[in-house]
C-alpha positions as CSV (number, residue, x, y, z in Angstrom):
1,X,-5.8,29.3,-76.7
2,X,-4.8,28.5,-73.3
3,X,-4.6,30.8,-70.4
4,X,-1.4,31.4,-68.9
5,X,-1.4,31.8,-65.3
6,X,0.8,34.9,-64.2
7,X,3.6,34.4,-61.9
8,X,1.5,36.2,-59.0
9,X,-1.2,33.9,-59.4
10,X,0.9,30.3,-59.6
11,X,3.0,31.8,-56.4
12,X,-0.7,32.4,-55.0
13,X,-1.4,28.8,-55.4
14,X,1.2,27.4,-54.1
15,X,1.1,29.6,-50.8
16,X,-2.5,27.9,-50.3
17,X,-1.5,24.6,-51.4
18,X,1.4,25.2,-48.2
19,X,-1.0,26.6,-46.0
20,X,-3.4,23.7,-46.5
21,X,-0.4,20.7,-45.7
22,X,0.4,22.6,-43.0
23,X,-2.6,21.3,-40.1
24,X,-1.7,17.1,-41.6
25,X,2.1,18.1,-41.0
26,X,1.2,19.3,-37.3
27,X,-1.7,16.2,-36.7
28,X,0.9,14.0,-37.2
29,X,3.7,16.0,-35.0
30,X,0.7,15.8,-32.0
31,X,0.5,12.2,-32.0
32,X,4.4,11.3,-31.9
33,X,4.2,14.1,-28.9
34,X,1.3,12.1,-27.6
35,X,3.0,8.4,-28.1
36,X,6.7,10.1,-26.4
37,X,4.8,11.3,-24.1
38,X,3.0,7.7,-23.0
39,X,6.6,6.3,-23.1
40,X,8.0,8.7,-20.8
41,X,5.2,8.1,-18.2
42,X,5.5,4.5,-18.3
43,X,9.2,4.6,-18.3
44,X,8.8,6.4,-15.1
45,X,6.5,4.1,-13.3
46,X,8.8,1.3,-14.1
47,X,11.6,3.2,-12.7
48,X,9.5,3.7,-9.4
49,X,8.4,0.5,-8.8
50,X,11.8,-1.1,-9.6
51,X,12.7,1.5,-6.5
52,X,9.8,0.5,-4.5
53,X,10.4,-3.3,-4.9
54,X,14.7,-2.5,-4.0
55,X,13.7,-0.2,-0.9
56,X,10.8,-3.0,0.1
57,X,13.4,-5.8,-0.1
58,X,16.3,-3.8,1.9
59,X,13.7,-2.8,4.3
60,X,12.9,-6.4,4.7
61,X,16.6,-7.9,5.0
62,X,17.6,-5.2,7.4
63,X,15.2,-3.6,9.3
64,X,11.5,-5.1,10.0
65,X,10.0,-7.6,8.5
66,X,6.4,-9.3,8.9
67,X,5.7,-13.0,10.5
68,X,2.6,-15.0,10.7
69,X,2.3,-16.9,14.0
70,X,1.0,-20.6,13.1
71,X,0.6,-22.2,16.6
72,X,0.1,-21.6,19.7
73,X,3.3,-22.0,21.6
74,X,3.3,-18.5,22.7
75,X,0.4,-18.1,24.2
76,X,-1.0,-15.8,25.7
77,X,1.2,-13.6,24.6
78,X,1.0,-14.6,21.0
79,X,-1.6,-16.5,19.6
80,X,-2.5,-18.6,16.6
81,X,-2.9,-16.1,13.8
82,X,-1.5,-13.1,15.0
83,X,1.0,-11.2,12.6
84,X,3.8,-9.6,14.0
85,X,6.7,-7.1,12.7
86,X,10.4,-8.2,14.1
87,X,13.1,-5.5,14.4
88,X,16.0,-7.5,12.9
89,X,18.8,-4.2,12.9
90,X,18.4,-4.8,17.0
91,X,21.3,-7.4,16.5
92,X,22.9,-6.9,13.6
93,X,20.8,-7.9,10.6
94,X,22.6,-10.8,8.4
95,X,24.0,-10.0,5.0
96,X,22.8,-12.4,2.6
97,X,24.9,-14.8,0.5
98,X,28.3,-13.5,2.8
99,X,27.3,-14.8,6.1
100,X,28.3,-11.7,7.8
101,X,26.5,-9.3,10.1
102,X,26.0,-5.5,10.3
103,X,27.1,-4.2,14.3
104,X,24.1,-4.7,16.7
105,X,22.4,-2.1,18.8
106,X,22.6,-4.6,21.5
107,X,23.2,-8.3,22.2
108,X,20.0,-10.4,22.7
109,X,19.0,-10.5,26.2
110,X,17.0,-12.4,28.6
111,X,13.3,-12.2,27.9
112,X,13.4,-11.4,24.4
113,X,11.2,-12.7,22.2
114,X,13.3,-13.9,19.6
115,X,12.2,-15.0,16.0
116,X,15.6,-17.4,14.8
117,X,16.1,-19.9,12.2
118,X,14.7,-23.6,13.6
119,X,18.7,-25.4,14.3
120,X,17.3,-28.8,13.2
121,X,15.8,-27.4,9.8
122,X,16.5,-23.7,8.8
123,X,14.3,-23.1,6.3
124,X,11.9,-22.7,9.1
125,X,11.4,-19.6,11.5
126,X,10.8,-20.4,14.9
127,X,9.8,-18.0,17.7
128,X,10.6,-18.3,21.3
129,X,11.7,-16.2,24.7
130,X,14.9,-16.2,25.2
131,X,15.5,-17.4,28.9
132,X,19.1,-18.3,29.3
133,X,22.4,-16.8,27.9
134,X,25.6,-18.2,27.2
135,X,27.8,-19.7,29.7
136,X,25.4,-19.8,31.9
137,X,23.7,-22.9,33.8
138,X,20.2,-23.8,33.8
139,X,17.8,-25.4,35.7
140,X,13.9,-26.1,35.2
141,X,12.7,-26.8,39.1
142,X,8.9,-27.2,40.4
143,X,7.7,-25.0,37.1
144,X,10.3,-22.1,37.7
145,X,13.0,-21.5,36.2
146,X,16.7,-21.5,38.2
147,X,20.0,-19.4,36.3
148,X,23.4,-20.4,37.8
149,X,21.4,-22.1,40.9
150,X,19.5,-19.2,41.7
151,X,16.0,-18.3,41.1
152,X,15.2,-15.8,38.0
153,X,12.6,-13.3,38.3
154,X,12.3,-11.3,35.8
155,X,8.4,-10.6,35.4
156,X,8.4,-12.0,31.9
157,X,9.8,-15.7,32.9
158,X,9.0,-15.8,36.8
159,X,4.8,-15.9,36.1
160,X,5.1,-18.8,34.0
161,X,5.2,-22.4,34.5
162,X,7.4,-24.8,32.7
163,X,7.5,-28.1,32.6
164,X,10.3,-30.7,33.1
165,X,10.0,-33.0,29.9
166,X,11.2,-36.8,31.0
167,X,11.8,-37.6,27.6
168,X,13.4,-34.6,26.7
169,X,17.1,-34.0,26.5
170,X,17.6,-30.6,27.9
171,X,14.7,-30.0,30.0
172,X,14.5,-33.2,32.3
173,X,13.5,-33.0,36.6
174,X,17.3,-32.3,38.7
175,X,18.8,-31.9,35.2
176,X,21.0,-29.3,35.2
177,X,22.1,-27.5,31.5
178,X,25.1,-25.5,30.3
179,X,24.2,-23.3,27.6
180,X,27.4,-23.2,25.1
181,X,29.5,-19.8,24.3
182,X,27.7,-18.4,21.7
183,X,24.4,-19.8,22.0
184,X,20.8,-19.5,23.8
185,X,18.3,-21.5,25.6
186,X,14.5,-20.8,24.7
187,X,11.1,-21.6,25.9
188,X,7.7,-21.0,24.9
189,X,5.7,-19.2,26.9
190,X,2.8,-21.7,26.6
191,X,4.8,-24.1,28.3
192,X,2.7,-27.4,27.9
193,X,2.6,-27.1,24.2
194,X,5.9,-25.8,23.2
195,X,8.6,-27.7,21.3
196,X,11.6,-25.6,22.7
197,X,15.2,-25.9,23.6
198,X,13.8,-28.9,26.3
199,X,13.5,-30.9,23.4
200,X,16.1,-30.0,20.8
201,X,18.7,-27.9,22.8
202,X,20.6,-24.9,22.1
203,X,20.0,-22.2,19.4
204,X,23.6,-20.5,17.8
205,X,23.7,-16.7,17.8
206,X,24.1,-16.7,13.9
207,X,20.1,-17.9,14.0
208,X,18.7,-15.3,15.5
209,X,17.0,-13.1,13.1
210,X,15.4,-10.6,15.6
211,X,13.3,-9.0,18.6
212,X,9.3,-9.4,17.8
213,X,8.4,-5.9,18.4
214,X,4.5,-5.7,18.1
215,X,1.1,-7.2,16.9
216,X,-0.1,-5.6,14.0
217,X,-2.9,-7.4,13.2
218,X,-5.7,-8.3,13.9
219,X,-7.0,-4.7,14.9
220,X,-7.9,-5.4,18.2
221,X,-4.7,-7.6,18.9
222,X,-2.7,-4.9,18.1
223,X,0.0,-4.4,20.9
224,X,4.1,-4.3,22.1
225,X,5.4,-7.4,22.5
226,X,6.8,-8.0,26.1
């Protein structure tokens, strides 16, 4: 004869058979916490480099951004090699794609160094000193430079020589220049090896991307631009 299990003994079983599904059930509920768990971190480091990369790019648009100098036009005050940060909120930093610029701090002024966008091709970033501001007249004479016939001296632009160019268009011997509304004249301080407003004239205000500010690197380059 068979045996037939009492109801206290098949409710026994069952309790046991319950007990021992219940550590799979919970395995199984770890590892989806695990796997959400992965998901959310990565979701999160997406999320903060997406707002890295945004702040990076606004940063660069508006406020500083980094420049290699290729040649040696500037020397000595910048040399072949040096990387430089240039403030470009000091004049109103240019809105892309509208053509429009935020309010300046303050207008460019003579013996800036100025970073702008090269008038005869600009895809390419030139940097140069400002020496002469618009409306006024300007004259190189015996390496020195003259503004409205009389001689300038500010200590950034008086210890320099420049040379007249003969076959230049703005920069010849006697010549005498009018810088247009609206536009500068700029020179390189390394006078004898500068392609500069002598050669190819006049650079528009809307160019002008911003003040160098300082030498970052190399370490012992480091320094403010003046």
């Amino acid at each position: 004869m068979k045996a037939i299990n009492p109801p206290r003994f098949r409710l026994r079983r069952k309790v046991k058979e319950y007990l021992s599904a219940g550590p799979a059930d919970s395995g199984i509920n770890r590892q989806g916490t695990r796997k959400n768990k992965i998901k959310s971190e990565i979701r999160e480091w997406t999320e903060s480099i997406i707002i890295a990369l945004i702040l990076a790019l606004v940063i660069r648009q508006f406020v500083v951004q980094a420049f290699k100098i290729p040649t040696g036009s500037m020397r000595m005050t910048l040399i072949e090699g040096d990387r430089i940060l240039v403030n470009k909120f000091i004049y109103g930093a240019e809105v892309p794609f509208v053509g429009i610029r935020l309010p300046a701090f303050r207008q460019p002024q003579r013996g800036d160094v100025v970073v702008f966008r090269y008038p005869e091709d600009p895809k390419k970033d030139f940097i140069k000193r400002l020496v002469a501001l618009p409306g006024e007249t300007l004259e190189i004479r015996n390496g020195s430079i003259y503004i409205n016939g009389i001689l300038n001296k500010d200590q950034f632009i008086h210890n320099r020589y420049y040379y007249n160019r003969p076959e230049s268009d703005f920069g010849k011997e006697g010549q005498i220049i009018k810088v247009p509304e609206n536009s500068f004249y700029v020179l390189g301080d390394n006078s004898s090896s500068s392609r500069d407003s002598r050669y190819w004239g006049f650079v528009p205000k809307k160019n002008v991307l911003g003040k160098a500010m300082v030498v970052y690197w190399p370490p012992d380059r480091i320094r403010v631009i003046r």
